[in-house]
Every structure is written in C-alpha cells, then in structure tokens.
C-alpha positions as CSV (number, residue, x, y, z in Angstrom):
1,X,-33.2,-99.7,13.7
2,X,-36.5,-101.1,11.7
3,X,-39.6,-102.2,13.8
4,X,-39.3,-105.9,13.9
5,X,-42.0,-107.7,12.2
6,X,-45.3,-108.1,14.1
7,X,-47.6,-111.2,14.1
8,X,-51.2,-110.5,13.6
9,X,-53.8,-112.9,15.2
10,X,-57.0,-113.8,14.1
11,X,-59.4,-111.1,15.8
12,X,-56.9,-108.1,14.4
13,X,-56.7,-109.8,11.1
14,X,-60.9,-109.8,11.0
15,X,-60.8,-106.4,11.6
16,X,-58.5,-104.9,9.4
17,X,-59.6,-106.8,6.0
18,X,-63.3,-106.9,7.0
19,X,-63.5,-110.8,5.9
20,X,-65.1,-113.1,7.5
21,X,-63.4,-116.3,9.3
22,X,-64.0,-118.9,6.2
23,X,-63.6,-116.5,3.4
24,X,-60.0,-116.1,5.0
25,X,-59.1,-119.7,5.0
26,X,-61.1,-120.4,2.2
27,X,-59.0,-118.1,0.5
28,X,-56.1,-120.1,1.9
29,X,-56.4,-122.6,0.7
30,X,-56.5,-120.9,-3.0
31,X,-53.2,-119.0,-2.3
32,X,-55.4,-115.8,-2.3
33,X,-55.0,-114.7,1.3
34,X,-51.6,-115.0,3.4
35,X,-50.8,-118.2,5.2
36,X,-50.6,-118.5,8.6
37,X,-47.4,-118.8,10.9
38,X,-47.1,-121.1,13.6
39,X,-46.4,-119.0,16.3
40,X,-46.9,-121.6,19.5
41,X,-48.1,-125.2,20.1
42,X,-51.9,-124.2,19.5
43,X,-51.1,-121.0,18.2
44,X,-51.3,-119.4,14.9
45,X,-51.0,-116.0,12.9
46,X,-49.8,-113.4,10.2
47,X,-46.9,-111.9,9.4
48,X,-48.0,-107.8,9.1
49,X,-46.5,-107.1,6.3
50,X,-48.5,-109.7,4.2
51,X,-51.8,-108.4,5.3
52,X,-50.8,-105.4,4.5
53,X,-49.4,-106.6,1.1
54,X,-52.6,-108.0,0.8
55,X,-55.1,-105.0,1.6
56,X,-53.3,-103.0,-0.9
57,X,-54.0,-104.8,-3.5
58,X,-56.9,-108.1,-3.0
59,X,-57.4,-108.8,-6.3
60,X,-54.2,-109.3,-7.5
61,X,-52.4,-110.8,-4.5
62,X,-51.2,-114.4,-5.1
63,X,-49.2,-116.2,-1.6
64,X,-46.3,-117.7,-4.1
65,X,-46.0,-114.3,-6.2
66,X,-46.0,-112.2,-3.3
67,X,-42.4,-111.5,-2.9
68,X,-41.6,-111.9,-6.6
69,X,-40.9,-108.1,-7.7
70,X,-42.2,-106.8,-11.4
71,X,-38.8,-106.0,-11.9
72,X,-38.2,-109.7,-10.9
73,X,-40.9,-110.8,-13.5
74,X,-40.2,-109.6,-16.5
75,X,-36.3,-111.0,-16.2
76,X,-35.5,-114.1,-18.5
C-alpha cells in the first residue's frame, strides 16, 4: 500500500527549500513555488510531493505545468 500524501507546514517547508517566508509566497503568486492547501479553518500547507517536485528542479518548476509530463508536451 503507497504512503498517503503528507502535508507540509510552513516551518518544515522553510527548512527543506532554505527560502525565506516572502520569497515563498512571493513566488506564489508568480506560479513559481507550489500553492498552498487549505488544510483547517486557519490552517494551511503543502502537498510533499510538490516541494519535492519543486527542490528537484527550481528553475524550471511552473504550478500549472507541474503535472503536465514531457511525454504529455510534445503531443498535438
């Protein structure tokens, strides 16, 4: 059975990319960092797997291409 998908919070998500608070949702905003998840009334998070997704590869990482595959892309 797979692990189910863990939300990250803000503290853990500091640590692992090294950002600081605004450069994450500065980057946001410009689709350049995960979104958040509501995940309770006055809580919020991020999925693991699109931190990770996004550690792997900074740069490139785009919120609305994220789950598009290069196999996916190049398809008329």
């Amino acid at each position: 059975m797979p692990e189910p998908e863990r939300i990250l919070r803000m503290r853990t998500v500091l640590q692992r990319t090294g950002l600081s608070r605004s450069t994450i949702y500065r980057k946001m905003k410009d689709g350049t960092f995960p979104s958040q998840v509501v995940i309770s009334m006055h809580g919020r998070g991020w999925h693991e797997s699109a931190v990770n997704r996004w550690i792997i590869d900074p740069t490139h990482y785009l919120e609305n291409s994220a789950a598009i595959t290069p196999f996916a892309q190049g398809q008329s």
